[in-house]
MMTF fields as JSON, N, C-alpha, C and O atoms, coordinates in Angstrom:
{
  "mmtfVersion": "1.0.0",
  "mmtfProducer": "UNKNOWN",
  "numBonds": 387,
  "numAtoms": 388,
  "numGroups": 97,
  "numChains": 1,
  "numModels": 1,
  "chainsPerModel": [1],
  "groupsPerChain": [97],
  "chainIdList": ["A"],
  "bondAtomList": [4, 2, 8, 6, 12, 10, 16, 14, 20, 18, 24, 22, 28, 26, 32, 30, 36, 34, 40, 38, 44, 42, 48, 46, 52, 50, 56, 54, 60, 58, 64, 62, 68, 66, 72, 70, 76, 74, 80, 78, 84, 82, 88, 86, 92, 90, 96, 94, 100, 98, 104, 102, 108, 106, 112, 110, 116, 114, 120, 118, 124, 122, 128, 126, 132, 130, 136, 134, 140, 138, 144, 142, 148, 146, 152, 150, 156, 154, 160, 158, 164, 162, 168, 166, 172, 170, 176, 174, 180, 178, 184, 182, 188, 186, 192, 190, 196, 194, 200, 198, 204, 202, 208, 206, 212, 210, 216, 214, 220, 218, 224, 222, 228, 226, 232, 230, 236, 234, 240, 238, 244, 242, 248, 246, 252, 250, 256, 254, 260, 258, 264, 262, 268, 266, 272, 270, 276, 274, 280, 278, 284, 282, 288, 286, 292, 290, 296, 294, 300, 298, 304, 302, 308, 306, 312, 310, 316, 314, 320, 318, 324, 322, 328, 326, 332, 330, 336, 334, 340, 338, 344, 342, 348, 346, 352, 350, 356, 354, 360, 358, 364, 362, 368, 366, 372, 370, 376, 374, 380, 378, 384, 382],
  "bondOrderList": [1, 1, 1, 1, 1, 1, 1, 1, 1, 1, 1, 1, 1, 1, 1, 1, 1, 1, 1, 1, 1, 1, 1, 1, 1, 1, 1, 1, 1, 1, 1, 1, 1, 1, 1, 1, 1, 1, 1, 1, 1, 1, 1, 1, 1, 1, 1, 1, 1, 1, 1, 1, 1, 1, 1, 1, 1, 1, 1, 1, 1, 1, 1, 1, 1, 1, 1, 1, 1, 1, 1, 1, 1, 1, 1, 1, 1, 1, 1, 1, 1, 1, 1, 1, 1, 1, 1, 1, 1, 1, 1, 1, 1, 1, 1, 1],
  "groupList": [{"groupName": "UNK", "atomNameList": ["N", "CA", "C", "O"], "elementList": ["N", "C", "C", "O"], "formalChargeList": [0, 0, 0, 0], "bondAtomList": [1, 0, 2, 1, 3, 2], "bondOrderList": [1, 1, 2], "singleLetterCode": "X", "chemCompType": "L-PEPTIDE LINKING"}],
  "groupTypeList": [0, 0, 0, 0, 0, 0, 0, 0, 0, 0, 0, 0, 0, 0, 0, 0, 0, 0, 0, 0, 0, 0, 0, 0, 0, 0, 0, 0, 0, 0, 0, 0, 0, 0, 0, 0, 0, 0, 0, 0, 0, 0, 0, 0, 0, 0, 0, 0, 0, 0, 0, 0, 0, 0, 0, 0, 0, 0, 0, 0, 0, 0, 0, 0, 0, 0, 0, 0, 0, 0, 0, 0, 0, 0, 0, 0, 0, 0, 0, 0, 0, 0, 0, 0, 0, 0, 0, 0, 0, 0, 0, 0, 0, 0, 0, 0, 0],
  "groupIdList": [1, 2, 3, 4, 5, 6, 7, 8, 9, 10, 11, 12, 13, 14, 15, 16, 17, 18, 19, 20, 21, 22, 23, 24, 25, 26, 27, 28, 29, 30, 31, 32, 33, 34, 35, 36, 37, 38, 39, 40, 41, 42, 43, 44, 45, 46, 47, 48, 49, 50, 51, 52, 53, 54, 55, 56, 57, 58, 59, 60, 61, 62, 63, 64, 65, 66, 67, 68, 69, 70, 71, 72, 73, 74, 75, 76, 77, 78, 79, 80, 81, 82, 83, 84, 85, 86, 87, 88, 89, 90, 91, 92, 93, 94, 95, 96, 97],
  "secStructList": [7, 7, 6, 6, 7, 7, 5, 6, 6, 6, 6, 5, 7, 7, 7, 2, 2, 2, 2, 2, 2, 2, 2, 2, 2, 2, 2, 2, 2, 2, 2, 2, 2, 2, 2, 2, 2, 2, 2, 2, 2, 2, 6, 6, 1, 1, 7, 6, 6, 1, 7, 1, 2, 2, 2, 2, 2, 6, 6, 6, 1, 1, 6, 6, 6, 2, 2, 2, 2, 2, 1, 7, 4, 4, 4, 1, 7, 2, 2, 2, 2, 2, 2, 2, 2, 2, 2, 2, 2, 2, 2, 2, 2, 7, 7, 7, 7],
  "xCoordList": [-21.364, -19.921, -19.506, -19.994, -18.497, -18.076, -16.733, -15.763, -16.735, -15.948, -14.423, -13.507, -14.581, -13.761, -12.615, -11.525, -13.067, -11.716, -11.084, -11.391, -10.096, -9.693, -8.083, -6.932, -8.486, -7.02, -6.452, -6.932, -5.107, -4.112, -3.761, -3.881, -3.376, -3.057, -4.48, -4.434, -5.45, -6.655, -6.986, -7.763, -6.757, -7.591, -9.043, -9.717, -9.392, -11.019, -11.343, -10.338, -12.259, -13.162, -13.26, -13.102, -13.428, -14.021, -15.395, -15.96, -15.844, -17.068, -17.655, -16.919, -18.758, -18.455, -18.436, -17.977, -19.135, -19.425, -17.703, -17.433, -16.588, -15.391, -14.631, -13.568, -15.092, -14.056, -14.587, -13.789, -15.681, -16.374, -15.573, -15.172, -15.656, -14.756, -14.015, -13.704, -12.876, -11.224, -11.731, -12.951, -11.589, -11.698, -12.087, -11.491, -13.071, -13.574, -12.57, -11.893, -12.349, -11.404, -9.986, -9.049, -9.72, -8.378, -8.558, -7.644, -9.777, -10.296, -9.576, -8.433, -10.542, -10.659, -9.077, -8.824, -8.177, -7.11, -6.023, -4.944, -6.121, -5.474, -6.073, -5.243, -7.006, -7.572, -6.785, -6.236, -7.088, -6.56, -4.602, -3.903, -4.267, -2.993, -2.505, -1.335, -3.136, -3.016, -2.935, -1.841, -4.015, -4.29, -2.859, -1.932, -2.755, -1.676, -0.316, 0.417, -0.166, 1.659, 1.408, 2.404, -0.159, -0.087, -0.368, -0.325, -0.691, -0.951, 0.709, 1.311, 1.283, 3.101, 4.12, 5.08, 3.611, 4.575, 3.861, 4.641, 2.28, 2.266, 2.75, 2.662, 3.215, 3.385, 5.181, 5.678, 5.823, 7.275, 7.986, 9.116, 7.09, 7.755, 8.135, 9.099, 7.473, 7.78, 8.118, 7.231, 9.188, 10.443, 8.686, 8.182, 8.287, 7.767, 7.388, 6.376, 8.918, 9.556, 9.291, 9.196, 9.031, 9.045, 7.314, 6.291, 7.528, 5.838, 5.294, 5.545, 4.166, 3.222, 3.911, 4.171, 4.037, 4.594, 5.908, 6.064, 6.617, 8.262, 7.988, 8.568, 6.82, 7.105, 5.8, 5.616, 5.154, 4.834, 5.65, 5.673, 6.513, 7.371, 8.701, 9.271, 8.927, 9.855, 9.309, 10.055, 8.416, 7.911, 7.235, 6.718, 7.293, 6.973, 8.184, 8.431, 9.369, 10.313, 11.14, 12.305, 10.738, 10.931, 10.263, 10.757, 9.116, 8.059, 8.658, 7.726, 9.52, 9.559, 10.621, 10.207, 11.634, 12.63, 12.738, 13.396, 12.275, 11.72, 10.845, 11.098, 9.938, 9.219, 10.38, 10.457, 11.352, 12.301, 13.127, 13.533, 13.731, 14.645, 13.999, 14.866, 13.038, 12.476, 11.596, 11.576, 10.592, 9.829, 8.163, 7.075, 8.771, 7.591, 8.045, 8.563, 7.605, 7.608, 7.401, 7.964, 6.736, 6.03, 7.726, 7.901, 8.358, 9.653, 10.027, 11.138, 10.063, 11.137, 10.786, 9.686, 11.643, 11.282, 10.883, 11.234, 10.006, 9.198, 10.583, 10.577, 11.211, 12.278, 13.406, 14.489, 13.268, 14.783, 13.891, 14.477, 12.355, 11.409, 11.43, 11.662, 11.153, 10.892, 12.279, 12.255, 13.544, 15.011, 14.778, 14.315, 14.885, 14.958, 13.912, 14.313, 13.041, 11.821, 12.296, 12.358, 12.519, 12.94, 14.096, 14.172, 15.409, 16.627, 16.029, 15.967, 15.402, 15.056, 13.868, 13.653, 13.116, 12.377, 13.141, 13.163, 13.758, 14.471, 15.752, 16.191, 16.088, 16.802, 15.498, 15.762, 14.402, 13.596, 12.956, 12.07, 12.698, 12.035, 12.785, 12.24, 14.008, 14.671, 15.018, 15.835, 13.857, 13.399, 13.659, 13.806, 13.776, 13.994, 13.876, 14.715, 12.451, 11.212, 11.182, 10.271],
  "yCoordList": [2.93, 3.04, 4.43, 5.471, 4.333, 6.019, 6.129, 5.738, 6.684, 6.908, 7.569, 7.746, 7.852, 8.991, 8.158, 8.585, 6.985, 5.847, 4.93, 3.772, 5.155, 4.446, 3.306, 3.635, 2.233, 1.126, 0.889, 0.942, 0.551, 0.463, 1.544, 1.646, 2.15, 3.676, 4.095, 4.126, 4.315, 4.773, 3.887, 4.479, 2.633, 1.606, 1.259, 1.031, 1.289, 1.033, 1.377, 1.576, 1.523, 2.152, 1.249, 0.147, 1.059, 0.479, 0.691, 1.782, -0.225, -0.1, 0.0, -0.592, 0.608, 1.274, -0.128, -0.03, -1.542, -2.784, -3.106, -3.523, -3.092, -3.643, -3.046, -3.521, -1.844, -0.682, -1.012, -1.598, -0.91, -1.659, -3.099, -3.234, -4.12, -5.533, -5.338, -6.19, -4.357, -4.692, -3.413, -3.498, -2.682, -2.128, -2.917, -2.768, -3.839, -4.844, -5.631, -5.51, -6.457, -7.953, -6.989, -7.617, -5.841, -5.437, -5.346, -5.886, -4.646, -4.572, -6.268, -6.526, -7.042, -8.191, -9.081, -9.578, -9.195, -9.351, -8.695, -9.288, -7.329, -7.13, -7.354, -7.416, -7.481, -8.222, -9.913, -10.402, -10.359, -12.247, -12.104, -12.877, -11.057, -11.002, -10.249, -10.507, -9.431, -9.084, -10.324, -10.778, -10.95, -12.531, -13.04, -12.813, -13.565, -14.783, -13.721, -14.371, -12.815, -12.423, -12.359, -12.223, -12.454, -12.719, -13.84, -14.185, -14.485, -16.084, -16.496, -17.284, -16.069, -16.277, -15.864, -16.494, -14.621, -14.198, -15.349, -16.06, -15.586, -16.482, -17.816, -18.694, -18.17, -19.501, -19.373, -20.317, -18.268, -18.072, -18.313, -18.8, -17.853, -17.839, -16.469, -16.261, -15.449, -14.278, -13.271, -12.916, -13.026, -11.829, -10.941, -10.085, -11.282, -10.118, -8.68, -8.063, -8.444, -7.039, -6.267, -5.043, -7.495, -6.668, -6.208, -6.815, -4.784, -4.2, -5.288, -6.429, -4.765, -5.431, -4.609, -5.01, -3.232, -2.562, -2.986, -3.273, -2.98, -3.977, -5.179, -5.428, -6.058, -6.944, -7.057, -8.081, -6.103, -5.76, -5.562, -6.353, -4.351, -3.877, -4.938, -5.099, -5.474, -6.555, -8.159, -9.009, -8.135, -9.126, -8.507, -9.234, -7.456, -6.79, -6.449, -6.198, -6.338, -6.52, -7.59, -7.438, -8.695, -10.002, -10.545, -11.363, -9.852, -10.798, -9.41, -9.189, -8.306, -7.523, -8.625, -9.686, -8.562, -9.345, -10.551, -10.649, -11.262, -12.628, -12.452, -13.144, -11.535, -11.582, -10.898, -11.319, -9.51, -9.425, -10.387, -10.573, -11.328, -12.336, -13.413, -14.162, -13.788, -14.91, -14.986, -15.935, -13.637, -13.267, -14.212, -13.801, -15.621, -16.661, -17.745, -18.858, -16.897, -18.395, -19.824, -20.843, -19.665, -20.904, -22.05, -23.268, -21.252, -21.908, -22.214, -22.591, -22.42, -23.007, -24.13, -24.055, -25.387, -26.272, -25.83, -24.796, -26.854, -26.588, -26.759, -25.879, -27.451, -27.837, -26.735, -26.743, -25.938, -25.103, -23.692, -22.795, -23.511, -22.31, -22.168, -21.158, -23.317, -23.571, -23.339, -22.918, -23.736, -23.677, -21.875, -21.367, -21.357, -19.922, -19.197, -18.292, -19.434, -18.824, -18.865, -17.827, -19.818, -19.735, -19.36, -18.906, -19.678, -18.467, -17.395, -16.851, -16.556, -15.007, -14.571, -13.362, -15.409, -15.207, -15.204, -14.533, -16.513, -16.225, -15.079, -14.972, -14.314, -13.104, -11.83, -10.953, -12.231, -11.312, -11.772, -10.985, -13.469, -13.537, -14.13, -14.167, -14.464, -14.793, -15.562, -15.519, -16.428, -17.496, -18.829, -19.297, -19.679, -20.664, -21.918, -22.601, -21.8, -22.572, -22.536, -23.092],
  "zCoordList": [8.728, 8.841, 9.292, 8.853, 10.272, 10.139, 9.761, 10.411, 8.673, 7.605, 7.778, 6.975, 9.22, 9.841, 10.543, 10.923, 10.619, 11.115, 10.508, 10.792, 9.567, 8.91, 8.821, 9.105, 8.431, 8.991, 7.821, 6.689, 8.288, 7.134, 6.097, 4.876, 6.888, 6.052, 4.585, 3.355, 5.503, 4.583, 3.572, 2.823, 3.135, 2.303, 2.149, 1.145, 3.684, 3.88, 5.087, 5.769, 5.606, 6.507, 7.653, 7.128, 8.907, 9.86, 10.177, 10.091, 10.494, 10.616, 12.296, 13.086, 12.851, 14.006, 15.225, 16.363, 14.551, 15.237, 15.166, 16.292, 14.431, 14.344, 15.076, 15.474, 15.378, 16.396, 17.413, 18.145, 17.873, 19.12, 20.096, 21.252, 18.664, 19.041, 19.273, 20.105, 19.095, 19.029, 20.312, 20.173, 21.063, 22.035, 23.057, 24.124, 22.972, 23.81, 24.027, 25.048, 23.202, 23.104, 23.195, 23.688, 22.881, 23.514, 24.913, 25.537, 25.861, 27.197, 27.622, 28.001, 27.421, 27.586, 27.79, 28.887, 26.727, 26.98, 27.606, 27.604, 28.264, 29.249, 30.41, 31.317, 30.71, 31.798, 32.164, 33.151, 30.863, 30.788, 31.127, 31.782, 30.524, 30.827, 32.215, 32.497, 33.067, 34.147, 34.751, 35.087, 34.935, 35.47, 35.186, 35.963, 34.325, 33.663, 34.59, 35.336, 34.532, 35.309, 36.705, 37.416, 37.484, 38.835, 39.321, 40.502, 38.324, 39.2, 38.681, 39.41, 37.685, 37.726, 38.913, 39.356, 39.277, 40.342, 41.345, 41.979, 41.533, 43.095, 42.616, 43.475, 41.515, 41.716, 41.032, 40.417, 41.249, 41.501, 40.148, 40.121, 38.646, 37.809, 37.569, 36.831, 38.122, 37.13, 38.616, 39.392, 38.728, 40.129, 40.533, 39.806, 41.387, 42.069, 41.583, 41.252, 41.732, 41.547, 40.566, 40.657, 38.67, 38.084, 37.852, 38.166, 37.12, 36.677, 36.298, 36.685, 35.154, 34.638, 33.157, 32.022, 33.884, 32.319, 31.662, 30.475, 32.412, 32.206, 31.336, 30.279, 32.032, 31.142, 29.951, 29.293, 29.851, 28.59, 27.561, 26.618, 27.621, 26.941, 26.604, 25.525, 27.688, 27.272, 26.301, 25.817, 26.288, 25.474, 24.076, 23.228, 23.997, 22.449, 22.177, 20.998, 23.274, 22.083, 22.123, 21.756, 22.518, 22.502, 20.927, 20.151, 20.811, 19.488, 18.93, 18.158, 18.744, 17.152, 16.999, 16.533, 17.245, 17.523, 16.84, 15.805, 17.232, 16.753, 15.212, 14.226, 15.253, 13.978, 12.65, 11.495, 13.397, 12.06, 12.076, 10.929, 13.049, 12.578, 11.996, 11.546, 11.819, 11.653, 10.569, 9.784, 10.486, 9.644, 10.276, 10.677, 10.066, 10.351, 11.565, 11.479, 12.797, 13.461, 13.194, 13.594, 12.653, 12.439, 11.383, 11.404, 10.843, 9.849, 11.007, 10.634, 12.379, 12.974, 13.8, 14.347, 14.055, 14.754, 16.067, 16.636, 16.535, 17.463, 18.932, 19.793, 18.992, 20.397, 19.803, 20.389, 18.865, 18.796, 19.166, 19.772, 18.755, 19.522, 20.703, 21.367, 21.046, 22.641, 23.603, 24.76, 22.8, 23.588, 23.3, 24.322, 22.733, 22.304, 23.225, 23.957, 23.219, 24.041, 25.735, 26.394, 26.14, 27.015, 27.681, 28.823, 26.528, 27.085, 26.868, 27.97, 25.894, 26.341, 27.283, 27.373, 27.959, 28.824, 30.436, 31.467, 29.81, 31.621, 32.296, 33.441, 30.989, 31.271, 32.337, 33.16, 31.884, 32.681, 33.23, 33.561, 33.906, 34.579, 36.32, 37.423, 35.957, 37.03, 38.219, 39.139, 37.726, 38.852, 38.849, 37.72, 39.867, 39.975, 38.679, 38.092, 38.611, 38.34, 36.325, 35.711]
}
């Protein structure tokens, strides 16, 4: 273990294989999400125009948002998520489709 990295405000230790994973699989999913907003812009859901950083930032504060009003996604019907998800997505994504 190296003792010197610690999560959740100093409770316990990481271990150097767990810091490894989450660097990886963090690697890894911005890779999967680069993908996912350019095969959106070619298939005319997501404006061209905007970054990659724009809509990073706009969808973390889309999910703080959602997680302090809500606390638990999961409490809400699935067709009143889905109506909601999509009025605040299409303020930034702008498109037809």
């Amino acid at each position: 273990y190296d003792k010197s990295k610690l999560l959740y405000r100093e409770e316990f230790p990481l271990s150097n294989e767990i810091v490894s994973f989450t660097e990886e699989y963090a690697t890894k999913m911005n890779i999967e999400r680069t993908k996912l907003y350019n095969e959106g812009r070619i298939q005319g859901y997501i404006d061209p125009t905007i970054s990659d950083e724009t809509l990073i930032t706009y969808f973390k504060i889309i999910q703080a948002g959602l997680v302090q009003t809500f606390h638990e996604l999961s409490d809400l019907e699935s067709d009143k998520l889905k109506k909601l998800l999509n009025i605040l997505y299409s303020g930034m994504l702008q498109c037809k489709k």
